[in-house]
Backbone as JSON, one array per atom type, in Angstrom:
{
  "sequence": "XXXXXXXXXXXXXXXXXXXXXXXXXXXXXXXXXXXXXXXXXXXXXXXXXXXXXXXXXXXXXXXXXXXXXXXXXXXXXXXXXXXXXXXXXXXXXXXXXXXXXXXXXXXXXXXXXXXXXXXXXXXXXXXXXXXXXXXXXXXXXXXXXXXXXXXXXXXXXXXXXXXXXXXXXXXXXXXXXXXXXXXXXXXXXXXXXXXXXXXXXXXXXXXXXXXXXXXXXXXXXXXXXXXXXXXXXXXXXXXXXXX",
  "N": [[37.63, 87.4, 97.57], [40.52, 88.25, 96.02], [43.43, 89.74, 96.94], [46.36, 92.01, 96.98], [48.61, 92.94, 99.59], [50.3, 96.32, 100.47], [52.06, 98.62, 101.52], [52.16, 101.99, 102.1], [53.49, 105.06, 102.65], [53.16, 104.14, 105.26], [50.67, 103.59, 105.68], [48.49, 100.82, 105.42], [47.4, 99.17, 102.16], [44.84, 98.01, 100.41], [44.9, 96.3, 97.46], [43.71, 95.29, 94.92], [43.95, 92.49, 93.4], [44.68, 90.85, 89.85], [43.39, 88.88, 89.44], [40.73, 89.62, 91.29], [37.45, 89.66, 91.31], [36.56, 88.17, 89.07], [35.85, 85.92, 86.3], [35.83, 83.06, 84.09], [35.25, 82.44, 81.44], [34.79, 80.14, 78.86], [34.31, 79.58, 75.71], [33.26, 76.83, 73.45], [34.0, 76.08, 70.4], [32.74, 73.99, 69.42], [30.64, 73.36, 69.55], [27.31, 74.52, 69.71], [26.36, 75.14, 72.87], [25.88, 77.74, 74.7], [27.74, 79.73, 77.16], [26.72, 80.77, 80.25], [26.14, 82.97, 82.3], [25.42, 84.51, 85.68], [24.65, 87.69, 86.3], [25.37, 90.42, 88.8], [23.87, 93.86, 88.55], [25.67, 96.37, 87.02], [28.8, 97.22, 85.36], [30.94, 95.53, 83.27], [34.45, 94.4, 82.08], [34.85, 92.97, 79.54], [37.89, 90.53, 78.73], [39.97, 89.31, 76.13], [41.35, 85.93, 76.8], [43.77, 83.7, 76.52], [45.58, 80.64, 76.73], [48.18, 80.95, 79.11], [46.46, 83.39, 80.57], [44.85, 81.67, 81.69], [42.7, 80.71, 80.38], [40.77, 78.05, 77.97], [41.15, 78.55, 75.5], [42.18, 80.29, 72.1], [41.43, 81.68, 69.59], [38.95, 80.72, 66.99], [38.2, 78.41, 64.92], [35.8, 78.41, 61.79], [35.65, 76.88, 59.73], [36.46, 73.98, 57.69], [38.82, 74.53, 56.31], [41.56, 76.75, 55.5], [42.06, 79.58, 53.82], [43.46, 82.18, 54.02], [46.24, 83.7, 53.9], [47.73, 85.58, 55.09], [49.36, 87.13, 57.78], [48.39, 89.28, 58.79], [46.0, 89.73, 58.17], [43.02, 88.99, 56.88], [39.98, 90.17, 55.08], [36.91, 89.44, 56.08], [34.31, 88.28, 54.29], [30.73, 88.61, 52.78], [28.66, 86.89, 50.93], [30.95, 84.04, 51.31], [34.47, 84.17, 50.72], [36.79, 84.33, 51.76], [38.57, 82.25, 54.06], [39.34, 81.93, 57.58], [41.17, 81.8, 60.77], [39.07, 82.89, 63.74], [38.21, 85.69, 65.87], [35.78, 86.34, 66.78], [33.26, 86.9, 69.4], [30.12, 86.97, 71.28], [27.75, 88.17, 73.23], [24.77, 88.52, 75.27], [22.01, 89.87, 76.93], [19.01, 90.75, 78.17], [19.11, 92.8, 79.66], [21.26, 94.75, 78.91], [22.5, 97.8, 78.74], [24.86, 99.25, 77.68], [27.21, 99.45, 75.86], [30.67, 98.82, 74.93], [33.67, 98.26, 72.18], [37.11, 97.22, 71.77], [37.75, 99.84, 73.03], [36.05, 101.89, 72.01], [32.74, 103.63, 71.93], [29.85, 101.36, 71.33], [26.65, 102.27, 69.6], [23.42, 101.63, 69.48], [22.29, 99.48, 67.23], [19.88, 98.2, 64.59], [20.12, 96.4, 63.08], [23.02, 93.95, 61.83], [25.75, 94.63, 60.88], [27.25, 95.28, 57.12], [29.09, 92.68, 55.89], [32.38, 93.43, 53.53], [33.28, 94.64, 56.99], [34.78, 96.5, 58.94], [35.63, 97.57, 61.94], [33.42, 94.92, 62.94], [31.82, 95.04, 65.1], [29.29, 95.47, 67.18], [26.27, 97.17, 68.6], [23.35, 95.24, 68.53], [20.07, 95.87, 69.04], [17.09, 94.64, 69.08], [13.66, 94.47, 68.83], [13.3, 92.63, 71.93], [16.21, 91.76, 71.56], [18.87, 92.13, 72.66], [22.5, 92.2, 72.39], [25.64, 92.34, 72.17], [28.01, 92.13, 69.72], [31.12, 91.17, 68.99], [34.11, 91.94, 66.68], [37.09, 91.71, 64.7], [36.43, 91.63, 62.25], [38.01, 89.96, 60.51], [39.64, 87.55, 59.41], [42.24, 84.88, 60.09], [45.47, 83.25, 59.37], [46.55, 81.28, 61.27], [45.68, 80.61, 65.04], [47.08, 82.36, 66.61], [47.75, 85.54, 65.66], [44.96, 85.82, 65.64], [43.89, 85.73, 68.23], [45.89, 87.8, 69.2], [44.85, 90.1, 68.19], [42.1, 90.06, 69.01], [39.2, 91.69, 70.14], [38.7, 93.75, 73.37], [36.09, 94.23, 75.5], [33.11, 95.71, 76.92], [30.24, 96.0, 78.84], [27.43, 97.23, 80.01], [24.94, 96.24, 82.93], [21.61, 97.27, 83.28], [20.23, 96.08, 85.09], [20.46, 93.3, 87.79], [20.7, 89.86, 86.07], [20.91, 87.08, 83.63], [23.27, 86.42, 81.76], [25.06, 85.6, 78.56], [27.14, 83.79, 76.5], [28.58, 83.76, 73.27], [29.5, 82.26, 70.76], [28.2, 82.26, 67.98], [27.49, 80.62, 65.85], [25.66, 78.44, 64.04], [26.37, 76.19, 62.76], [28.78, 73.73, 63.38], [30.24, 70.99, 62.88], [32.89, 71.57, 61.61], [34.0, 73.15, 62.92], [36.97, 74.56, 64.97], [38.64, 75.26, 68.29], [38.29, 78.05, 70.06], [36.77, 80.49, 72.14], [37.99, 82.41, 74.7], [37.42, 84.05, 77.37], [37.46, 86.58, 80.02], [35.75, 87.75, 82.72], [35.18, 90.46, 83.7], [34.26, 92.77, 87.19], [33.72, 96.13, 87.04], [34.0, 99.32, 88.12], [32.17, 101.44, 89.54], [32.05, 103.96, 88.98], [34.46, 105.63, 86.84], [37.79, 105.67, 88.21], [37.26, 104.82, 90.32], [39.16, 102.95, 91.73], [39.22, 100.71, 94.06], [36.65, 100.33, 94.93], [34.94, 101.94, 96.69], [33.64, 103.84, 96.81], [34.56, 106.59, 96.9], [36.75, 108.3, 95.25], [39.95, 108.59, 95.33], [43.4, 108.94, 97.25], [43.98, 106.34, 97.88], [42.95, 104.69, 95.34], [44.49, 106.09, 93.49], [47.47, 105.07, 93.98], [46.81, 102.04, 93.74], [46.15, 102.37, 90.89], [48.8, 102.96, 89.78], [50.57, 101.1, 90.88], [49.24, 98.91, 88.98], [50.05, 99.88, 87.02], [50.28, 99.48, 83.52], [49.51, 97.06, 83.11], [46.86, 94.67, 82.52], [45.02, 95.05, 85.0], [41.61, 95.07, 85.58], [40.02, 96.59, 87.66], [41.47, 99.14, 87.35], [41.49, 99.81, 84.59], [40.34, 101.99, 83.68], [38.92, 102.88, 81.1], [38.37, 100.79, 79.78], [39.94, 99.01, 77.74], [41.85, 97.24, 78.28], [44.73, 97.83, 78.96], [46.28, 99.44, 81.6], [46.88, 102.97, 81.63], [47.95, 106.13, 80.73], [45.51, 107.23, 80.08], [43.75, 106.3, 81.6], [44.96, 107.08, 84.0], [44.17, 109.88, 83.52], [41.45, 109.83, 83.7], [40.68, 109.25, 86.11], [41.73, 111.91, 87.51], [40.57, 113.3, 86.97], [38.0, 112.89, 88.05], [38.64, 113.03, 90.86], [38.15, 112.96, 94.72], [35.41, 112.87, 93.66], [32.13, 111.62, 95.18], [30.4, 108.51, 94.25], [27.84, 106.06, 93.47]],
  "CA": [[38.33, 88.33, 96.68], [42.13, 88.18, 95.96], [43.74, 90.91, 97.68], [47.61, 92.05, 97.31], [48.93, 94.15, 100.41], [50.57, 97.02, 100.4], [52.43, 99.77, 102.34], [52.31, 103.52, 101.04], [53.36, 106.73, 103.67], [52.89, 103.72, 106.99], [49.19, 102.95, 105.43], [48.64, 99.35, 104.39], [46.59, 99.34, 101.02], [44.44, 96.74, 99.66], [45.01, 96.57, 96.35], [42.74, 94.18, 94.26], [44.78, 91.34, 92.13], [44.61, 90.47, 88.84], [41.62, 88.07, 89.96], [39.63, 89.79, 91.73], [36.01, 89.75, 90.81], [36.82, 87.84, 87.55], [34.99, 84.85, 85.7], [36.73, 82.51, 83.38], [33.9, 81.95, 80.0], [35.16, 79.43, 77.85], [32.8, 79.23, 74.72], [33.67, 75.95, 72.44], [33.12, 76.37, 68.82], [32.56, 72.84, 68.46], [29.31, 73.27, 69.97], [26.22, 75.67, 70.08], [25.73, 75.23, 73.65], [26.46, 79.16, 75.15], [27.78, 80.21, 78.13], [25.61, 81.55, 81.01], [26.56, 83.87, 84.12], [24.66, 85.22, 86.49], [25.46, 89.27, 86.98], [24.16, 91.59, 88.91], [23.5, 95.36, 87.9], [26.78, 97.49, 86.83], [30.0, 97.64, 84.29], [31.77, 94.9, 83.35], [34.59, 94.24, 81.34], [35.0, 91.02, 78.68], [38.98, 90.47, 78.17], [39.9, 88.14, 75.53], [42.77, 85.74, 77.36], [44.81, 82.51, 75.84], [46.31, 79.79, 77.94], [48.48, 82.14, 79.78], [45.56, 84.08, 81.15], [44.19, 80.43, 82.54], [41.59, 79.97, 79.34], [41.41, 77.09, 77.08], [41.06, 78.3, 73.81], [42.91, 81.57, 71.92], [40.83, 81.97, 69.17], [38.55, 80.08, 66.67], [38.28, 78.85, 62.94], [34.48, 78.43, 61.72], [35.53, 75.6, 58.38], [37.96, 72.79, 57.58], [40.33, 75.25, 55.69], [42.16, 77.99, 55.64], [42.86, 79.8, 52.57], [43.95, 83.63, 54.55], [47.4, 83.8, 54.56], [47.95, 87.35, 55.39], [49.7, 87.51, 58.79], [47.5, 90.36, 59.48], [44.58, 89.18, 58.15], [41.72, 89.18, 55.59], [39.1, 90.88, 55.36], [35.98, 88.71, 55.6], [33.39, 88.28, 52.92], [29.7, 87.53, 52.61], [29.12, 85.15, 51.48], [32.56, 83.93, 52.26], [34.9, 83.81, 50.09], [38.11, 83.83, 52.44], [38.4, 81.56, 55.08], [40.77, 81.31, 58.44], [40.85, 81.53, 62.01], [38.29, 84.69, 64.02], [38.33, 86.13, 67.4], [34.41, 86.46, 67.45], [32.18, 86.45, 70.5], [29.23, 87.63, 71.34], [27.38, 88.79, 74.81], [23.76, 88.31, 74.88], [21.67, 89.67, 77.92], [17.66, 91.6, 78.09], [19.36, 93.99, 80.55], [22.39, 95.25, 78.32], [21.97, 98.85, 78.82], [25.44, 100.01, 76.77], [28.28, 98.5, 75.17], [31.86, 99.13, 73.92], [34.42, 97.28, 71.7], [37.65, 97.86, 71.26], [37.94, 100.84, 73.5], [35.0, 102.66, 71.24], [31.4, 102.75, 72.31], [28.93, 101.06, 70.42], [25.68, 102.99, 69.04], [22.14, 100.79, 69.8], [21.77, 99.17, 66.09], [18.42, 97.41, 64.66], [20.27, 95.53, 62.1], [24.01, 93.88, 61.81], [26.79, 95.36, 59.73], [27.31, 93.92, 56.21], [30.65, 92.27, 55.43], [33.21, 93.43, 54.66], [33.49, 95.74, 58.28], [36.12, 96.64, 60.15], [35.5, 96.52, 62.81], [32.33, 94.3, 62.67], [31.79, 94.67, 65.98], [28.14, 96.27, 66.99], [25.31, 96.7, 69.81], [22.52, 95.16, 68.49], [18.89, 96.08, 69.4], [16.07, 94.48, 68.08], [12.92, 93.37, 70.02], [13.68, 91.95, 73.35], [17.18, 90.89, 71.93], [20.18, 92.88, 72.69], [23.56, 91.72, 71.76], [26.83, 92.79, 71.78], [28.96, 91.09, 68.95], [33.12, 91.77, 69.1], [34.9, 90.98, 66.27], [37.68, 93.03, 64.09], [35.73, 91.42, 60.91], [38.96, 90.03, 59.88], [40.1, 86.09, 59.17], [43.88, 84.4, 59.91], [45.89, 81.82, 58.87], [46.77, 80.69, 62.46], [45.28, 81.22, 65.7], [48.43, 83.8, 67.42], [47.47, 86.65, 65.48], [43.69, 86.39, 65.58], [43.96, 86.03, 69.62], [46.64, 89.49, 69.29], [43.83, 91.4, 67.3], [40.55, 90.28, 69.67], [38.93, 93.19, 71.42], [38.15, 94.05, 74.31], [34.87, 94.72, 75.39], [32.76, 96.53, 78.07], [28.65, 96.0, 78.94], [26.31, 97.43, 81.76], [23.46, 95.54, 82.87], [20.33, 97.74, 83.75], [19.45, 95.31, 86.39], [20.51, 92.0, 87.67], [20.69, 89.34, 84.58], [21.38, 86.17, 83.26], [24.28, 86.84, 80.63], [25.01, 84.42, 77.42], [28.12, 84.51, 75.74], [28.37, 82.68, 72.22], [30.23, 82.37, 69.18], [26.93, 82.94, 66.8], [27.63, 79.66, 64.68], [24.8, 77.71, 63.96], [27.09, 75.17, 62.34], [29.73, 73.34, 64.19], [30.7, 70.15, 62.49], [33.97, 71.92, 61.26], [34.66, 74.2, 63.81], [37.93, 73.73, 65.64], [39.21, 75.9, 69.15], [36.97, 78.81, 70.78], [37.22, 82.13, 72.59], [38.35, 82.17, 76.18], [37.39, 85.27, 78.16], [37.34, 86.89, 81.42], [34.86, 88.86, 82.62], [35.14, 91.17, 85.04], [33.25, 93.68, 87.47], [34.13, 97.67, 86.74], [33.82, 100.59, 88.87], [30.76, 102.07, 89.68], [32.6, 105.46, 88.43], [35.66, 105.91, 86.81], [38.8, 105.93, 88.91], [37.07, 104.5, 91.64], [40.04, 101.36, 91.8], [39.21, 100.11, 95.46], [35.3, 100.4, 94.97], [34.17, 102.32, 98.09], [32.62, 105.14, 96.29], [34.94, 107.79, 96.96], [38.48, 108.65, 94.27], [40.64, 109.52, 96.04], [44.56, 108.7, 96.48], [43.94, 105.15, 97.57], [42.78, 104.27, 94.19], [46.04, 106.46, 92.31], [48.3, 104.18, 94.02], [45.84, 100.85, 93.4], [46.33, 102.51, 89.36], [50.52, 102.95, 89.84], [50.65, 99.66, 91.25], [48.78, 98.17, 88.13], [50.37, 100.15, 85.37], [51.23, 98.72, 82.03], [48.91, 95.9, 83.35], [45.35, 94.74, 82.38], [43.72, 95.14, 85.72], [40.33, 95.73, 85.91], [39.62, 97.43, 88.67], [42.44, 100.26, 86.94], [41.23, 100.09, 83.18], [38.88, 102.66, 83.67], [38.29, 102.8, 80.18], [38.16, 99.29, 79.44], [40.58, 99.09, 76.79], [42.62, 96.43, 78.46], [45.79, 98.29, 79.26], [46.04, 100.7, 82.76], [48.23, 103.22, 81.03], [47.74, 107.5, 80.94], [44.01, 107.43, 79.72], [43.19, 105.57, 82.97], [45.03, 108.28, 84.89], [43.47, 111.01, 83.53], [39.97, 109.59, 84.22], [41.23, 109.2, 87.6], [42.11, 112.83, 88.15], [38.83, 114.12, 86.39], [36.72, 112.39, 89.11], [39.41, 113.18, 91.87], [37.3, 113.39, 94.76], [33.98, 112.36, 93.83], [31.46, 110.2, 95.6], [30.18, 107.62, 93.34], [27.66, 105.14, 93.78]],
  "C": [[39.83, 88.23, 96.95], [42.9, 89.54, 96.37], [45.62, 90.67, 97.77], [47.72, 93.13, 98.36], [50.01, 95.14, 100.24], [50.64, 98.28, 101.18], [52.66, 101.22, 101.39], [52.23, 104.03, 102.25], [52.89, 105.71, 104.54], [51.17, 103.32, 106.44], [49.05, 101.52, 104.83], [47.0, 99.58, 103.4], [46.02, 97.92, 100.8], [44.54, 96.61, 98.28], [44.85, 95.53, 95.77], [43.55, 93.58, 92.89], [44.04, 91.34, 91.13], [43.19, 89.4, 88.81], [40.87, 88.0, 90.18], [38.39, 90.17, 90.9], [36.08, 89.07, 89.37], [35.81, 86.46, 87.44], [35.57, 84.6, 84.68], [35.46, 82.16, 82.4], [34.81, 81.39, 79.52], [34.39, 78.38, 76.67], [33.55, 78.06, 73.58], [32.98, 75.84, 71.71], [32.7, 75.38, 68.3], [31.22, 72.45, 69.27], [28.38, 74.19, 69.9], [25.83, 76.05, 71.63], [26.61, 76.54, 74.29], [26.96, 78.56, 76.87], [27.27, 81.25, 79.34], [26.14, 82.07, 82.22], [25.5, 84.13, 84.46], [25.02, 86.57, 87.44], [24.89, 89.99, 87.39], [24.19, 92.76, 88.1], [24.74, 95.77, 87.72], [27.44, 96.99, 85.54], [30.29, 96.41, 84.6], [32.79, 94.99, 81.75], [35.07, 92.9, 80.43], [36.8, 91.39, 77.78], [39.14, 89.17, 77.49], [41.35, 86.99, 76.08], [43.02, 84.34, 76.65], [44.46, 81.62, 77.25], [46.9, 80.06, 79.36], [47.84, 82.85, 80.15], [44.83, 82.86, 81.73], [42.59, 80.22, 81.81], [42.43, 78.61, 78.6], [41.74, 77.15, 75.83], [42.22, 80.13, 73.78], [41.71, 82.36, 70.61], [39.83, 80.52, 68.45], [38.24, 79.87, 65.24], [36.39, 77.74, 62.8], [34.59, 77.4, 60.3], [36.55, 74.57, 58.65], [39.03, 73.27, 56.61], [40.3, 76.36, 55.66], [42.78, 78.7, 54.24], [43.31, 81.65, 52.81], [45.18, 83.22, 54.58], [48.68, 85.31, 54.93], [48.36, 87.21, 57.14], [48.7, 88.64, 59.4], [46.55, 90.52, 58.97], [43.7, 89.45, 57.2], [40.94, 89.57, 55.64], [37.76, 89.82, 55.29], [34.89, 89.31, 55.25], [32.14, 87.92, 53.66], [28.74, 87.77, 51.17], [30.34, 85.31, 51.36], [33.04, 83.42, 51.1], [36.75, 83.44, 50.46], [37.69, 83.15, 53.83], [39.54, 81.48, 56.38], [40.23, 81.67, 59.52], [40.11, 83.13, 62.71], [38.37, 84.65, 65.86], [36.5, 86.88, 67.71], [33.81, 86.25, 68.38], [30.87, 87.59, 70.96], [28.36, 87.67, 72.89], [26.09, 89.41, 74.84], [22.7, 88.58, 76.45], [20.56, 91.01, 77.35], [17.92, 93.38, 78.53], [21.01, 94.64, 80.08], [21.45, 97.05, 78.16], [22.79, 99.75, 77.97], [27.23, 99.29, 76.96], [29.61, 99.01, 74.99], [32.62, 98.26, 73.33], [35.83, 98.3, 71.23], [38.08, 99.13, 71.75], [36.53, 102.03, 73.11], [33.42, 101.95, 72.26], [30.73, 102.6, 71.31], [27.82, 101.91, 70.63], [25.03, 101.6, 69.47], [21.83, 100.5, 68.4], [20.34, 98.25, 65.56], [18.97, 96.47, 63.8], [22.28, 95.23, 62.03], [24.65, 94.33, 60.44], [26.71, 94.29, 58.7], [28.97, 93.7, 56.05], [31.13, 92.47, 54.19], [33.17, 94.67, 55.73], [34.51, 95.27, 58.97], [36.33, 97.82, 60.9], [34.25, 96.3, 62.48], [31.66, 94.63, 63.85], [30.41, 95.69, 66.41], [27.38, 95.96, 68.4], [24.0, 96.2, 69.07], [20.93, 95.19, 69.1], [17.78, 95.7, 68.82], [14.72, 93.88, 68.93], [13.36, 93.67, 71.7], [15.66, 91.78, 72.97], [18.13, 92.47, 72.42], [21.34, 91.97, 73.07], [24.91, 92.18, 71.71], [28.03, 91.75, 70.98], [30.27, 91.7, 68.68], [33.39, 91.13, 68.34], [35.47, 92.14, 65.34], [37.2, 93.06, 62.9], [36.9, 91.0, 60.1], [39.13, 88.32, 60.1], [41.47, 86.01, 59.25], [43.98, 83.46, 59.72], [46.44, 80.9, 60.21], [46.01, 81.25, 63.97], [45.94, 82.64, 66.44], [47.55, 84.97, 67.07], [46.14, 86.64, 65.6], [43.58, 86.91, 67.17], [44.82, 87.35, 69.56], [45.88, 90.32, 68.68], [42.31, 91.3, 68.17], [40.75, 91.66, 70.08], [38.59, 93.18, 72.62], [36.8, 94.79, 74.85], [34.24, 95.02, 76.59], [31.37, 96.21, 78.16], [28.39, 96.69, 80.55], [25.43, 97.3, 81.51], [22.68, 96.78, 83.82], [20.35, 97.32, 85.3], [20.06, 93.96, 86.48], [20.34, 90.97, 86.34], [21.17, 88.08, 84.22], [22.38, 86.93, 81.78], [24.97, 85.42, 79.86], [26.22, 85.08, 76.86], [28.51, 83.15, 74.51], [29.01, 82.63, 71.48], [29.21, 82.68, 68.17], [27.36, 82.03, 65.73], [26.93, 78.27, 64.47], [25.31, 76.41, 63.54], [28.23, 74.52, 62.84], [30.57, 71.86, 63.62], [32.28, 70.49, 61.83], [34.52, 72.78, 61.78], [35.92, 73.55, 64.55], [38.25, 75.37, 66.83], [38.39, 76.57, 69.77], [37.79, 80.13, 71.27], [37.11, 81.86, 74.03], [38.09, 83.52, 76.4], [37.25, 85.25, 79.75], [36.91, 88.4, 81.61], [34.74, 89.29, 84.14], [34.15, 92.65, 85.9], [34.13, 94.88, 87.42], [33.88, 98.54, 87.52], [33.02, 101.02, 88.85], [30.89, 103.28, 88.72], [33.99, 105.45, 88.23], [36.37, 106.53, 87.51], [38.19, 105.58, 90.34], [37.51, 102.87, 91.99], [39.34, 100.39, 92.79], [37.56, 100.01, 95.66], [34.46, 100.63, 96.45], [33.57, 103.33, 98.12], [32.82, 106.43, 96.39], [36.4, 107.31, 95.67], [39.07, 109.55, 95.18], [42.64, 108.62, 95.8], [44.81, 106.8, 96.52], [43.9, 104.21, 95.9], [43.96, 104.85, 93.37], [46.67, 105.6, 92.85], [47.88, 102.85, 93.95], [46.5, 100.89, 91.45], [47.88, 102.22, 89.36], [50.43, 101.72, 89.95], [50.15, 98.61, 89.59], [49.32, 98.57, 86.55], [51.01, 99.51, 84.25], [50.48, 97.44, 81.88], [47.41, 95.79, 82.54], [44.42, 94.63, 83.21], [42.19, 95.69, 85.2], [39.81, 96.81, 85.97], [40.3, 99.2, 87.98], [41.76, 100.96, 85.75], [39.74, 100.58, 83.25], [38.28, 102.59, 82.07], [38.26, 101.72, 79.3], [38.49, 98.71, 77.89], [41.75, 98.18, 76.67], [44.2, 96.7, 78.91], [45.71, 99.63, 80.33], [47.48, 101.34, 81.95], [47.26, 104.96, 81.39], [46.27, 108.38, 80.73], [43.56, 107.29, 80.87], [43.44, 106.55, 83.88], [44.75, 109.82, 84.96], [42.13, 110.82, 83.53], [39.77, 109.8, 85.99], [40.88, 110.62, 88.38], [41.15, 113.43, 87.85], [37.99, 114.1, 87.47], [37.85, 112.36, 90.47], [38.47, 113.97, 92.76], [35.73, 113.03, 95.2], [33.68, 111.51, 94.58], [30.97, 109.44, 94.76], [29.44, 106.59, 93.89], [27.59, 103.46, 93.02]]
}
């Protein structure tokens, strides 16, 4: 684990980098073949990252043209009648116990949204499958803005789990780029930064330290930004034990 140090009041702090506990997915659209982890039981959250976050891809376009040229994007059709670049991915495991996108939690659905939605983005339940699919339901004319509109997304596994993460495009002969993420482990209990099962002030200065940032360990509510939400989760569970 990546560990920055830190002095506060003569105490040295551990305070968990930008790295820690992370996993680099990098799903290429010019293939069907998924991406597979192996996670145990708890929270994680799925950030969508570029180049600059140490992925390969930013986003991904699903034809051989582009006819969106809306800077901020199109609404997609079905059938399809606009076409351009999407920030879709999807997160595919038996032991998905509850979802969010986007900051929002997802509802347990039996059937996917119809297009157009915005957001598209849903827990599916059907069977054995469960699913979590992220996407704003929206098409661009370049990759930039689709990668500045992904979401951010959240799962907890039941139990130990193999975890699949896909694009959902049976067709690939015209695909070009992909979705880069990083997936990280979450707090047993909100505001518990330093994961030792108590909140207390270790973890507020773990949050200070990270503010404005997209730690992890901070973004209690897994929204991608440690900012005043995070610190009032914090102070709620100020305190608690947590396992």
């Amino acid at each position: 684990m990546a560990l920055a140090q830190r002095m506060v009041g003569g105490i040295a702090l551990s305070l968990l980098a930008s790295s820690a506990l992370a996993q680099i997915v990098n799903i290429n659209a010019l293939t069907t073949t998924p991406v597979t982890l192996s996670l145990d039981a708890g929270a994680y959250r799925v950030l969508p990252i570029n180049s600059a976050g140490g992925g390969l891809y930013d986003a991904w376009l699903a034809w051989d043209v582009v006819n969106c040229s809306d800077p901020q994007g199109c609404a997609a059709t079905a059938p399809t009648t606009v076409m351009g670049w999407i920030n879709r991915y999807a997160i595919t495991s038996s032991e998905i116990a509850a979802a969010s996108a986007g900051g929002l939690p997802l509802a347990p659905v039996s059937s996917a949204p119809t297009l157009p939605a915005s957001p598209y983005s849903h827990f599916l339940v059907s069977g054995s499958t469960r699913r979590v699919v992220v996407w704003d339901g929206y098409v661009y004319p370049t990759s930039g803005p689709a990668f500045a509109a992904a979401d951010v997304a959240t799962f907890t596994l039941a139990s130990a789990s193999s975890v699949v993460f896909s694009h959902l495009d049976p067709l690939v002969t015209d695909n070009e780029g992909g979705m880069s993420l990083r997936v990280e482990r979450l707090p047993a209990c909100p505001g518990d930064a330093d994961f030792n099962g108590v909140v207390n002030f270790t973890d507020l200065t773990i949050l200070l330290e990270a503010w404005g940032t997209d730690e992890a360990a901070a973004d209690f509510n897994g929204d991608g930004l440690v900012n005043f939400a995070d610190l009032n989760s914090l102070l709620d569970a100020w305190g608690q034990v947590c396992g």
